[in-house]
C-alpha positions as CSV (number, residue, x, y, z in Angstrom):
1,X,0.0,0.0,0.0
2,X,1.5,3.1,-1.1
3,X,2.5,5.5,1.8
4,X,1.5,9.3,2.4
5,X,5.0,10.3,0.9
6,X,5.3,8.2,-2.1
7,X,1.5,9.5,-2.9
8,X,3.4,13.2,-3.2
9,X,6.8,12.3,-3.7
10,X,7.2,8.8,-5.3
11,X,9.9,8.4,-2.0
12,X,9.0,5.1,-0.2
13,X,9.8,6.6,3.1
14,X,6.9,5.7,5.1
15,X,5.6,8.4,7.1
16,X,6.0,9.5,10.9
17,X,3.6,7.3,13.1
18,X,1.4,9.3,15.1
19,X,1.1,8.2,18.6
20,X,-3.2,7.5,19.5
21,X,-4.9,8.8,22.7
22,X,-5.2,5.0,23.0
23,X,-1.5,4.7,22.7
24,X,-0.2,7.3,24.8
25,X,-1.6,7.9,28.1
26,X,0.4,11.2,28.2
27,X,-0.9,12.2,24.9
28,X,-4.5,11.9,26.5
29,X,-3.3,14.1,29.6
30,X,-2.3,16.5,27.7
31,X,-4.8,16.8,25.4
32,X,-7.7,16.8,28.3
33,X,-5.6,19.7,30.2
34,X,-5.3,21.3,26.7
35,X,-9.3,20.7,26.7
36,X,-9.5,23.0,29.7
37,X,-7.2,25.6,29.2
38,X,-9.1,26.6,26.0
39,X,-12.2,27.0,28.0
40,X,-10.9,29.1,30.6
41,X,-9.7,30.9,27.7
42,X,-12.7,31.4,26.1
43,X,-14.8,32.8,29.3
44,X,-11.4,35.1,29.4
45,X,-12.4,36.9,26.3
46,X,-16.2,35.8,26.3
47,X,-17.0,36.6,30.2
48,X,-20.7,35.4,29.6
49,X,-19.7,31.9,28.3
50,X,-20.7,28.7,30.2
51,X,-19.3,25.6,29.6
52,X,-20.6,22.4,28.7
53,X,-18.6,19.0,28.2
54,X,-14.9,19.2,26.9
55,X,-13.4,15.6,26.1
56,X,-10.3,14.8,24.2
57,X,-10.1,13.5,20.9
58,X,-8.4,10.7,18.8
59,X,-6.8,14.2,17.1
60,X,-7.3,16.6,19.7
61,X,-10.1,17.6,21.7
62,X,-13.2,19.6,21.7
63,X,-15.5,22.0,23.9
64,X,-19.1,23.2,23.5
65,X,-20.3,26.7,25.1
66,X,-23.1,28.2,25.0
67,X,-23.4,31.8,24.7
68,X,-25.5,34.9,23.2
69,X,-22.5,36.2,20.7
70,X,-21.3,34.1,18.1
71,X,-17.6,32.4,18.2
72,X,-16.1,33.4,14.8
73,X,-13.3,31.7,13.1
74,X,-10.9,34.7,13.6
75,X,-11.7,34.8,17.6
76,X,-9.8,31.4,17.7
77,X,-6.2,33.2,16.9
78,X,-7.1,35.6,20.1
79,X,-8.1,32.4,21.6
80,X,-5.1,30.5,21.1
81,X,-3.4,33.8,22.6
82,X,-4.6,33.3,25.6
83,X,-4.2,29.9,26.2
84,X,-0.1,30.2,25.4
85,X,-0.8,33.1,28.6
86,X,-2.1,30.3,30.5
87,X,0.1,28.0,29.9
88,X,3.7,30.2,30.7
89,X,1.7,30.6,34.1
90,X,2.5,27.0,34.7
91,X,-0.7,26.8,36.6
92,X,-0.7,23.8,38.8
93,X,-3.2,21.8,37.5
94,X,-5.1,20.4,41.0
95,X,-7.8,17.8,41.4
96,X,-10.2,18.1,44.2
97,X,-13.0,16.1,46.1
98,X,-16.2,17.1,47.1
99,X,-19.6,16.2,47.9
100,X,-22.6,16.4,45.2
101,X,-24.1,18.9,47.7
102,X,-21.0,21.3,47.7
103,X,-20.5,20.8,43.3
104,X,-24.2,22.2,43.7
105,X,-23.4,25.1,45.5
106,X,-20.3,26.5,44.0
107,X,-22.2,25.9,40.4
108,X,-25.0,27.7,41.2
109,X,-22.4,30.5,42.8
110,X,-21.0,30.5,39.0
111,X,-24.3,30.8,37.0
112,X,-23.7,27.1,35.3
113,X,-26.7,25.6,34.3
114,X,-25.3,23.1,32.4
115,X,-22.9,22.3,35.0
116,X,-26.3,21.4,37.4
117,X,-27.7,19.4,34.6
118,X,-24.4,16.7,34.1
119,X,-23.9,17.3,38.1
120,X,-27.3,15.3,38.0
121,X,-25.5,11.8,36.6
122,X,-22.6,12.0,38.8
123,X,-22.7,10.6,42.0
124,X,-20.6,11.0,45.2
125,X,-17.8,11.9,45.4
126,X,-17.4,14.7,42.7
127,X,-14.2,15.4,41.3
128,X,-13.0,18.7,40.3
129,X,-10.3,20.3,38.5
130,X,-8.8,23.2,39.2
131,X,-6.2,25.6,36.7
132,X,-4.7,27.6,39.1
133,X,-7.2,28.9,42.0
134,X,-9.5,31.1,39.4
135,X,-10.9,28.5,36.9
136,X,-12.3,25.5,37.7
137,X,-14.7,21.9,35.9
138,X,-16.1,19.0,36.7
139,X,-14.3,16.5,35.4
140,X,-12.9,13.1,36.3
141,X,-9.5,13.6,34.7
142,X,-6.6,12.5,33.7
143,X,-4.2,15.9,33.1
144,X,-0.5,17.1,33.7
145,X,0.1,18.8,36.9
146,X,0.6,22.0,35.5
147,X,-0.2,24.1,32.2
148,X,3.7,24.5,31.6
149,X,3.6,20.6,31.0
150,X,1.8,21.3,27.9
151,X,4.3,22.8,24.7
152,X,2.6,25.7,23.4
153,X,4.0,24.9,19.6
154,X,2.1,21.5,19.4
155,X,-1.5,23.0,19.8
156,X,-3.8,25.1,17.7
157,X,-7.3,25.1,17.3
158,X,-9.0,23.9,14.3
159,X,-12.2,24.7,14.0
160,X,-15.6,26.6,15.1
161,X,-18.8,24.9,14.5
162,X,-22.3,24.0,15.4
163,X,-23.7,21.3,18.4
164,X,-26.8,20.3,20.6
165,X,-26.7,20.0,23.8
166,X,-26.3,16.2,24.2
167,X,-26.4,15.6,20.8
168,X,-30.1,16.2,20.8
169,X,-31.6,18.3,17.9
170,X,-34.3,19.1,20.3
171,X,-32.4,20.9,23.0
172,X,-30.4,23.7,22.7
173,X,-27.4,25.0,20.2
174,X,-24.0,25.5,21.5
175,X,-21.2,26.4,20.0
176,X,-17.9,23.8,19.2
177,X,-14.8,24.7,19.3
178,X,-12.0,21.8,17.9
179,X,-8.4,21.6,18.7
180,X,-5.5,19.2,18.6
181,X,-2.3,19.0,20.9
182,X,0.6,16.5,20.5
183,X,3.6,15.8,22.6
184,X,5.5,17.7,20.2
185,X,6.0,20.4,17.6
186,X,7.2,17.6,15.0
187,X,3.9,15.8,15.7
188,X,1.8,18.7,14.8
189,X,3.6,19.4,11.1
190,X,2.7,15.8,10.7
191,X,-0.7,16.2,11.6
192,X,-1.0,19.2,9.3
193,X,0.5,17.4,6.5
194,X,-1.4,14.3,6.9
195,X,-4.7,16.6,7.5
196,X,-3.9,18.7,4.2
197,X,-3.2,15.4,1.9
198,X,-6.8,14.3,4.1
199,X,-8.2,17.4,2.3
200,X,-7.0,16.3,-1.3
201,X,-8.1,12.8,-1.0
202,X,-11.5,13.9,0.6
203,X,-13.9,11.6,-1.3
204,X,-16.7,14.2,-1.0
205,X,-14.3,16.3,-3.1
206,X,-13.1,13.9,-5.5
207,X,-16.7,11.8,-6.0
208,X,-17.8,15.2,-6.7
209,X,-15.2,16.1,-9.1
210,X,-15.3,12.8,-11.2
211,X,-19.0,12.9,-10.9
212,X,-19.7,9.5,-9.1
213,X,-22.2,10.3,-6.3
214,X,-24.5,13.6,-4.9
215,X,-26.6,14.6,-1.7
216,X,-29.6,16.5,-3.5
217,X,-31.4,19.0,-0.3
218,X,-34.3,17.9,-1.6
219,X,-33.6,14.1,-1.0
220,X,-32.4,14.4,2.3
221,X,-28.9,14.4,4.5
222,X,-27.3,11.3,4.3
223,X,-28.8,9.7,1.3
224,X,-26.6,9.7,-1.2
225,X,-27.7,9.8,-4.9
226,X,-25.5,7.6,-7.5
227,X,-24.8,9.1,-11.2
228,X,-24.0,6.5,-13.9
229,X,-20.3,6.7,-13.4
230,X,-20.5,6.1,-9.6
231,X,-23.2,3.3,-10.6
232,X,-20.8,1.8,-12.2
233,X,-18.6,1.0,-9.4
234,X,-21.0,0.1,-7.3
235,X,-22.1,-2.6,-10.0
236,X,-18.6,-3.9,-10.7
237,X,-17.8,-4.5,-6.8
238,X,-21.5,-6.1,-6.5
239,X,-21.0,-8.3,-9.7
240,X,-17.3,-8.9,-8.5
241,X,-18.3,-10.2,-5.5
242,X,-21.2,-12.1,-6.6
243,X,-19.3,-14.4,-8.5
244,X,-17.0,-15.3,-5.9
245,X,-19.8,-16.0,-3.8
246,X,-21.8,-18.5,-6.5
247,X,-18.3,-20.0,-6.5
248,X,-18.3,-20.5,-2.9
249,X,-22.1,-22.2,-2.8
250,X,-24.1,-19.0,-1.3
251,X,-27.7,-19.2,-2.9
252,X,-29.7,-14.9,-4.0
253,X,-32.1,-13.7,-2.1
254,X,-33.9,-10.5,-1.9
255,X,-36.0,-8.5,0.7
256,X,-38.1,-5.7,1.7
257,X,-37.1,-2.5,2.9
258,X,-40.1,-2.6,5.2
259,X,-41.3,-5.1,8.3
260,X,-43.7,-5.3,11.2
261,X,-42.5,-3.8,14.2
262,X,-42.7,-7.5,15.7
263,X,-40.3,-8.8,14.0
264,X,-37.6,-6.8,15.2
265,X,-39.1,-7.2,18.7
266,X,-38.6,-10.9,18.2
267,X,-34.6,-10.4,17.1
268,X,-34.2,-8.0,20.1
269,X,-33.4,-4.7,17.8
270,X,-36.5,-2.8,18.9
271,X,-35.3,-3.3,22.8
272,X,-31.6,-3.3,21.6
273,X,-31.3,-0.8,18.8
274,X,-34.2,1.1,18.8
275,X,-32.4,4.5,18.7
276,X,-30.3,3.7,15.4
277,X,-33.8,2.7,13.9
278,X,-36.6,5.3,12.2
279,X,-39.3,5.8,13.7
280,X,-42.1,4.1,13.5
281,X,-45.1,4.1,10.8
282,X,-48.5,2.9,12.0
283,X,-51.5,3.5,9.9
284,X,-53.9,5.0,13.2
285,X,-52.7,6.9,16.4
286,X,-54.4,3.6,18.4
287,X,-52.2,1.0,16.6
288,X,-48.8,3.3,16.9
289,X,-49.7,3.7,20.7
290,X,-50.1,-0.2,21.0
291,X,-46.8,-0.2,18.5
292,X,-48.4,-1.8,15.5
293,X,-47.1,-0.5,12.3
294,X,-43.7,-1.2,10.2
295,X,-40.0,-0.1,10.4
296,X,-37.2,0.5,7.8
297,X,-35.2,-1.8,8.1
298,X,-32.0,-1.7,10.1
299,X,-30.8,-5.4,9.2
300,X,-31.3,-8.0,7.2
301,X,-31.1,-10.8,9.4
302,X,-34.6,-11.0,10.7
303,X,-35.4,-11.4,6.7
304,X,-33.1,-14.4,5.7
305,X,-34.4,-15.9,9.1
306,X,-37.6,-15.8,7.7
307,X,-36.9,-17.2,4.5
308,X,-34.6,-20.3,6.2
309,X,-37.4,-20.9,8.5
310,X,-40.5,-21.2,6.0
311,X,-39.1,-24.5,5.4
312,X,-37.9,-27.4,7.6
313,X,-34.7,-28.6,6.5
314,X,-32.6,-31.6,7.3
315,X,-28.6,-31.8,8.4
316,X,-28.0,-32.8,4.8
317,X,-29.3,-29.7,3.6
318,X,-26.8,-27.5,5.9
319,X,-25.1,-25.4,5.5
320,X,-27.0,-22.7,4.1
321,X,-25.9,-19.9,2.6
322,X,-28.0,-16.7,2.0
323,X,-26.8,-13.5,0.2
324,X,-27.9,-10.4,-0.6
325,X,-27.0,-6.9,-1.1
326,X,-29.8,-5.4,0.7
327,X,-30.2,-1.6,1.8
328,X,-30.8,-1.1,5.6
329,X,-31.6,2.1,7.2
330,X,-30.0,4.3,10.3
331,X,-31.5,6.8,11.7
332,X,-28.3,8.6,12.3
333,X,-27.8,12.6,13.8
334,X,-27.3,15.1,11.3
335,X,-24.6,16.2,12.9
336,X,-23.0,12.9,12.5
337,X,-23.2,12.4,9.1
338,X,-20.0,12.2,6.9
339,X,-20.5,11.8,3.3
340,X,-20.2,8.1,2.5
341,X,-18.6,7.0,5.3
342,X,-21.5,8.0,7.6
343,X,-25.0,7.9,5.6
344,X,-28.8,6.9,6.7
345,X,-29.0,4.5,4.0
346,X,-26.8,2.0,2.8
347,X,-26.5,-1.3,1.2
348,X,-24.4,-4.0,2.7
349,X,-23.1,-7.3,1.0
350,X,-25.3,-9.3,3.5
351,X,-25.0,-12.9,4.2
352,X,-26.1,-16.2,6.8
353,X,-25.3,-19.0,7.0
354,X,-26.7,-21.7,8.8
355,X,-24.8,-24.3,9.6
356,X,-24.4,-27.2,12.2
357,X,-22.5,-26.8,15.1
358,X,-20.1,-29.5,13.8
359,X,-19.7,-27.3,10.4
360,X,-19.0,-24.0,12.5
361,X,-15.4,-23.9,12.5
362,X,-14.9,-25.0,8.7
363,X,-17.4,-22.4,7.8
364,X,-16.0,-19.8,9.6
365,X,-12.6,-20.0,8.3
366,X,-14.1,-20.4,4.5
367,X,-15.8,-17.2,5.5
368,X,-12.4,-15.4,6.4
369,X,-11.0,-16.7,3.2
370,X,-13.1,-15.2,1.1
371,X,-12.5,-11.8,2.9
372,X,-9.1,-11.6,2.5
373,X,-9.6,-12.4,-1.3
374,X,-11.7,-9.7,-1.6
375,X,-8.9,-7.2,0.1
376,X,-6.1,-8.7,-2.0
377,X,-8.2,-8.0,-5.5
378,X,-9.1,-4.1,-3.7
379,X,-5.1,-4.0,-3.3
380,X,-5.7,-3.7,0.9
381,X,-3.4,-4.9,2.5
382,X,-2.8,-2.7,5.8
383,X,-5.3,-4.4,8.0
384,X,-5.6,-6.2,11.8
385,X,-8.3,-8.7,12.8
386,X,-9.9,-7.4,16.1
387,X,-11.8,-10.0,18.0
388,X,-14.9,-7.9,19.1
389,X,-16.2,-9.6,22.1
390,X,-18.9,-8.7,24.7
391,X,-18.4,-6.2,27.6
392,X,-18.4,-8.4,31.1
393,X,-21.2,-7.3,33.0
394,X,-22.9,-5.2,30.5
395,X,-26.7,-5.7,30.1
396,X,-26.6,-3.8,26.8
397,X,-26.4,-8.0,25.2
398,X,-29.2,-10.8,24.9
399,X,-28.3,-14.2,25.5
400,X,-26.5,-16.6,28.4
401,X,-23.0,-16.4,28.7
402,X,-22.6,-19.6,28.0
403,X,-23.8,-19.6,24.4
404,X,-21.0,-16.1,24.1
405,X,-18.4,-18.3,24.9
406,X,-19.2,-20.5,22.8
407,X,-19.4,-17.7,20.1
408,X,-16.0,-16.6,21.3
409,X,-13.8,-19.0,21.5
410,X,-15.2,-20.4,17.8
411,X,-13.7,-17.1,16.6
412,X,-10.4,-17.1,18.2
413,X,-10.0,-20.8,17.3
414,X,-10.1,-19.6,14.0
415,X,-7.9,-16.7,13.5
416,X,-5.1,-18.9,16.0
417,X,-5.5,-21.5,13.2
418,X,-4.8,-19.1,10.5
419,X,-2.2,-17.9,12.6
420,X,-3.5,-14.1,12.4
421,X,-2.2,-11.6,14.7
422,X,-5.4,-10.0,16.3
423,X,-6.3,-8.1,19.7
424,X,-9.6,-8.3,21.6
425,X,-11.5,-5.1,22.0
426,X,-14.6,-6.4,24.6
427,X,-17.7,-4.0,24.4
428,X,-17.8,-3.9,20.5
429,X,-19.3,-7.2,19.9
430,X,-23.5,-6.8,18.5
431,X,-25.8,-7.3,20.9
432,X,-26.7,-10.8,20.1
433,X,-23.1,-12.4,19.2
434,X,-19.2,-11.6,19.1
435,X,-17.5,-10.6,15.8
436,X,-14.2,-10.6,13.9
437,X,-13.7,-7.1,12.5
438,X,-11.1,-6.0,10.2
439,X,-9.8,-2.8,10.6
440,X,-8.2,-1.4,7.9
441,X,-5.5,1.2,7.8
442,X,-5.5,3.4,5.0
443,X,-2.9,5.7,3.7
444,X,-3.0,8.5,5.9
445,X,-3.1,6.1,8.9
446,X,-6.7,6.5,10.0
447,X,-8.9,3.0,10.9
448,X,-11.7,1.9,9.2
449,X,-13.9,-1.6,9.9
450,X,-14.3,-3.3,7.0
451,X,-15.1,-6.9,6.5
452,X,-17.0,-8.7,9.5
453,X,-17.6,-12.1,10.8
454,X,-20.2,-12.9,13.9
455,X,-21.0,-16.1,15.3
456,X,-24.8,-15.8,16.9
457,X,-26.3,-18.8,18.8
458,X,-28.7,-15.9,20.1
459,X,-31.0,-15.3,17.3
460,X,-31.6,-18.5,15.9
461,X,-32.8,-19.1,19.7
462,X,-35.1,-16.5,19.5
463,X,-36.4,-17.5,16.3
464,X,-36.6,-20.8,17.6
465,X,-34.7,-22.2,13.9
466,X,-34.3,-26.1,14.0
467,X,-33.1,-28.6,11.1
468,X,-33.5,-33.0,11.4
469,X,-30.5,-34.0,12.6
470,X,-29.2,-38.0,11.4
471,X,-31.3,-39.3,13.9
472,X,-34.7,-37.8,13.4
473,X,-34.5,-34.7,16.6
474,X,-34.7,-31.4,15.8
475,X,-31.4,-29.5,16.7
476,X,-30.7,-25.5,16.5
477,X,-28.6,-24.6,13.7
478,X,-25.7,-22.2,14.4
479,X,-25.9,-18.5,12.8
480,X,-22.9,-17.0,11.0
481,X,-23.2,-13.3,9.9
482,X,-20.7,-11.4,7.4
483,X,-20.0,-9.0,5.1
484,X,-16.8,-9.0,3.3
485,X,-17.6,-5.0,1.8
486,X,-19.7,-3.8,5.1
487,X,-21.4,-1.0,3.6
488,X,-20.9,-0.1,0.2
489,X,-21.3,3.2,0.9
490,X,-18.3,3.3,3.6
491,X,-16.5,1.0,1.3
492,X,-16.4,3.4,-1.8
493,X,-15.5,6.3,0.4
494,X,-12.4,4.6,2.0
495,X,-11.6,3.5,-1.6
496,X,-11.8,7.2,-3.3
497,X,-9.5,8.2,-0.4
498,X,-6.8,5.4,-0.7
499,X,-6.7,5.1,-4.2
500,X,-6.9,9.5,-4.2
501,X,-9.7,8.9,-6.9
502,X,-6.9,6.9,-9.2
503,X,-9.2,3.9,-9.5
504,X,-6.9,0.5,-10.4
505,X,-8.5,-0.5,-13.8
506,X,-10.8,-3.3,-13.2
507,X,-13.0,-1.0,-11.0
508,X,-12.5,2.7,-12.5
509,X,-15.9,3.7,-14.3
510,X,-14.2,5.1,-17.7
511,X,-11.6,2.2,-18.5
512,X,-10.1,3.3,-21.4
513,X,-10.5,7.0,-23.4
514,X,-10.2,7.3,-27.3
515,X,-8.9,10.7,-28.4
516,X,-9.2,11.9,-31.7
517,X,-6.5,14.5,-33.4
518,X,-9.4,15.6,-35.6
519,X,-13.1,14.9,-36.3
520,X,-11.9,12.9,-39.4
521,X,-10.5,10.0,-37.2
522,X,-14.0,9.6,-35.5
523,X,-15.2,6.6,-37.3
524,X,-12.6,4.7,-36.7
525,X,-12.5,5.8,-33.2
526,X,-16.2,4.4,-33.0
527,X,-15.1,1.0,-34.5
528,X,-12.5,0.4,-32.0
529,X,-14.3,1.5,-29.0
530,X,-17.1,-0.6,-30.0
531,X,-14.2,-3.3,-30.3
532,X,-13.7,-2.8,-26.9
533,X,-17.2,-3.0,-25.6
534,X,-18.0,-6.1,-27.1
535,X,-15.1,-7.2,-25.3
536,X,-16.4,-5.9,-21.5
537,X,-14.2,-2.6,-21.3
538,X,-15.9,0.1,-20.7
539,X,-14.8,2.6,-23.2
540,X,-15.6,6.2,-24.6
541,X,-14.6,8.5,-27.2
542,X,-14.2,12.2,-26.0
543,X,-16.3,14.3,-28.1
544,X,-15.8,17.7,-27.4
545,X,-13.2,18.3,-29.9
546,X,-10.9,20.0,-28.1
547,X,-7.4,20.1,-28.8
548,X,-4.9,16.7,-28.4
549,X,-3.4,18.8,-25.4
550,X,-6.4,19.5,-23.8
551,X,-7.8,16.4,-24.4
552,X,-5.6,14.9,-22.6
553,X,-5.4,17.0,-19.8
554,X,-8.7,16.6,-19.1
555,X,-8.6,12.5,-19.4
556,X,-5.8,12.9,-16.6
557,X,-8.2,15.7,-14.5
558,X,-10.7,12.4,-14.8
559,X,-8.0,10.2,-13.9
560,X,-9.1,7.4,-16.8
561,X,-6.6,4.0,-16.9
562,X,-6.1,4.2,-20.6
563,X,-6.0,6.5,-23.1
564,X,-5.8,6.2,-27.0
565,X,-4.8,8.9,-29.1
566,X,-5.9,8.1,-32.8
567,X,-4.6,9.8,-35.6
568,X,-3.6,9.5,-39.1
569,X,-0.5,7.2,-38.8
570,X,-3.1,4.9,-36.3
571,X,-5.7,4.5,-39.1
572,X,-3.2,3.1,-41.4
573,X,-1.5,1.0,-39.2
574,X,-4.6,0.0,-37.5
575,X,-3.1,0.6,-34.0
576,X,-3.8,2.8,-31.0
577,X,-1.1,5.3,-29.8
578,X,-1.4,4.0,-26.2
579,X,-0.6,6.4,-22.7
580,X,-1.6,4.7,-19.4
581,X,-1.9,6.4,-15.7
582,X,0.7,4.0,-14.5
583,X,3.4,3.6,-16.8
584,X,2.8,7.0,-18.7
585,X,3.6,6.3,-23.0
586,X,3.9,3.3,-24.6
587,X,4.2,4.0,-28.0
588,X,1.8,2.5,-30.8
589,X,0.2,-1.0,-30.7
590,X,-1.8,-2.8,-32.5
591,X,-5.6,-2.7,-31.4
592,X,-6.0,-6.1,-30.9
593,X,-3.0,-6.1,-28.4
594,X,-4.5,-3.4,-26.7
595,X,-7.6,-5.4,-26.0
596,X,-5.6,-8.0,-24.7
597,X,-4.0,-6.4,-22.5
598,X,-6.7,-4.4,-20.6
599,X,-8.4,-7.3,-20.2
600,X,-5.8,-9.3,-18.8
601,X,-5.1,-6.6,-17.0
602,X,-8.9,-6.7,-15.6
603,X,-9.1,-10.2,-15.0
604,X,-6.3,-10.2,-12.7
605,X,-7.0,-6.8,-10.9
606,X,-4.0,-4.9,-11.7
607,X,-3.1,-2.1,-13.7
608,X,-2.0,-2.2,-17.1
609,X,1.7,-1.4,-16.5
């Protein structure tokens, strides 16, 4: 996977690693005292300020505050000047104890009312801390012991922008203020740098740009609508995977976007996931207060359940394999939305299998397999497996323990016997089994999931699923959950950004570009590109007769594979003067040979180099 540098360079000097909050427990002190200094800042210059919640950051940290007079982006320089004040104070940064009955009292000394309103889920006793003896929050900590522990050349604030109060649209707006803070100067310019190369690979800017996807106001936040160029990915990673999958035994299906409410209250996500879901749509005000109606859906398990279970199938039968590429629906905040990465509906690569508990293991690892051949043909290879296992204790889960640990040790039998290096993350499993996540590390070194695996002996409870076992009893088949892709959506984003837009050939929308040197050359230009289609490469002749120079620039602004300057030496030779993304000229060749090559370039997902 190419790095950062060799993306602007062509160096292969891999990039400074960032340390994470997770990484560096200084790093999160610092970045929570950082947190606290820019308030006090703030109600420096903005005396009528009050502050809300302030947490660090996986890049910094963030506070909201609500007051009358808007924050503007040029306030944060004058912002920023006070907080290097603060910090050459050396303030000693002091943490203090005191009863819920005392926090009430000094905040209602101070005029917080927000302060009351999170002073309401703490409980005894309640820690403060204190910046010198003039400025003080609620807060449970960590920081440095004094503001001169934090280097005034690694921070500066990012950012002003919009926020409810708790996330809610309902309540009231505040006003956000994002920073970032590092251990050192050095770490900053890299954060910069990596944030400004985040900028040019933004795939909100670049689908935009080569015209592969919109958000229409009219249709809604987080609903992206494809053109026919962004379509076109979409269908090749569909039809890509599709093929592997008839390969691999896994039988179509399709379902509705819609379902009673009941049967999500059977699988658990009305209890367990209601607030991802939409609301819901009952046709009378007495049949939505006894909730009877229907629900987008949120998953598509409930639906292959349905479709396994209208039969009764025997151990000879299993396992099963169901797939689809179904659409689910989140009902996700605005203000969490992030173009493709973060949408309210998107289609995942859905599959389950059902399968004895004898075939659970070899499934499983035929599952994984298939994954990882989908990342090598993407060209992904910076990747861990995290073992996403339940919380201990948590009551956010349906299910016995012992049926988890069944779950769990199924996965990490597997990913021992492939000899993966993994870590366990407990609290991220779904609420009704553990998972094996990928988590993909693209160029600029942020983490994405991608491909997931769940073993569920939950659902198939619920549903109460059986098959004939070899002597006659019904038994409970064994779920497995995955998608290879995960969303689409997410997936297409992640790919815009670590391939910058520069698609590899089998999955860019344009594959090859004819250009003309004059009008006259059209027809043969139309022979060859209909050559080429016949032959499954998407191809195109640029019509806008514009000049050979301009025509090419444009085909390179569009980042297209292939392109194939025709002129009059081409016609007579019947060949195609040949210029490729990756290689740059290659002189003329004879059409036929250039056929050839794309495809076998296609057919084993490289480039053409």
């Amino acid at each position: 996977m190419s790095t950062v540098e060799s993306a602007i360079s062509g160096e292969q000097q891999k990039p400074m690693k960032l340390p994470r909050t997770s990484e560096s427990e200084s790093l999160k002190k610092i970045r929570h005292t950082t947190s606290h200094i820019m308030a006090m800042a703030v109600q420096k210059i903005f005396p009528q300020a009050q502050v809300t919640i302030g947490p660090w950051t996986e890049t910094g940290f963030y506070y909201d505050f609500a007051l009358s007079e808007p924050i503007a982006e040029k306030d944060l320089k004058a912002i920023k000047k006070e907080m290097i004040k603060i910090i050459k104070k050396k303030l000693p940064v002091i943490r203090e104890e005191v009863s819920k009955e005392d926090a009430q009292k000094r905040i209602e000394t101070i005029n917080e009312p927000y302060k009351l309103e999170i002073l309401e889920g703490l409980e005894d006793p309640i820690s403060l801390y204190h910046l010198g003896d003039k400025w003080w929050d609620l807060c449970a900590g960590p920081h440095v012991e004094t503001t001169g522990d934090i280097n005034p050349k690694a921070i500066d604030l990012e950012t002003v922008a919009g926020a409810y109060w708790r996330g809610d649209a309902s309540n009231a707006q505040l006003q956000r203020i994002y920073g970032t803070a590092w251990e050192t100067p050095e770490q900053l310019a890299e954060y910069k740098r990596r944030k400004e190369e985040a900028l040019k690979r933004d795939h909100r800017k670049l689908g935009k740009e080569l015209g592969l996807f919109i958000f229409a106001d009219p249709v809604g936040p987080g609903l992206p609508l494809w053109t026919p160029k962004g379509t076109l990915i979409r269908s090749t990673l569909e039809n890509f995977l599709k093929e592997e999958q008839v390969k691999r035994g896994y039988l179509p299906v399709v379902t509705p976007h819609i379902a009673r409410i009941d049967l999500f209250k059977t699988s658990g996500h009305w209890q367990k996931y209601k607030e991802d879901m939409f609301p819901m749509m009952a046709e009378t005000p007495e049949a939505a207060a006894i909730e009877q109606g229907f629900v987008l859906k949120p998953m598509n398990c409930p639906f292959h359940i349905q479709i396994y279970k209208s039969e009764l199938h025997s151990y000879r039968d299993l396992p099963i394999r169901l797939a689809e590429f179904g659409t689910v629906y989140r009902y996700e905040q605005s203000g969490e939305l992030g173009g493709l990465t973060r949408v309210r509906g998107f289609t995942v690569d859905d599959s389950h299998l059902f399968v004895t508990p004898e075939q659970l293991d070899d499934e499983f690892l035929k599952v994984v397999d298939l994954i990882l051949s989908v990342f090598k043909s993407l060209q992904l290879k910076n990747f861990q497996a995290r073992l996403s296992f339940r919380e201990p204790d948590s009551d956010k889960y349906i299910g016995s323990q012992e049926v988890w640990d069944k779950a769990e040790n199924a996965i990490r039998r597997a990913v021992e016997q492939m000899n993966m290096e993994y870590f366990v993350a407990p609290g991220e499993a779904a609420f009704y089994g553990p998972k094996l996540d990928f988590i993909f590390h693209d160029a600029l070194e942020r983490e994405w999931q991608l491909g997931t695996v769940q073993v569920d002996y939950n659902l198939p409870e619920r549903f109460d699923l059986e098959y004939v076992s070899p002597d006659g009893s019904r038994q409970r088949p064994v779920m497995i959950h995955r998608a290879p892709f995960g969303s689409l959506e997410r997936l297409i984003g992640i790919l815009i950004e670590e391939y910058a837009g520069d698609f590899p050939l089998w999955l860019a929308p344009i594959q090859a570009r004819l250009l003309v040197v004059s009008d006259e050359f059209l027809p043969y230009a139309q022979e060859v590109v209909t050559k080429m289609q016949l032959q499954g490469i998407r191809a195109e002749v640029d019509l806008s007769g514009e000049r050979l120079g301009k025509l090419i620039r444009n085909a390179e602004k569009q980042k297209i594979p292939v392109m194939a300057v025709i002129g009059e030496k081409e016609v007579q030779s019947n060949t195609l003067s040949i210029r490729t993304r990756v290689t740059g000229e290659l002189g003329q060749l004879p059409v036929m040979e250039v056929i050839d090559k794309i495809k076998t370039a296609i057919s084993n997902f490289t480039d053409w180099k």
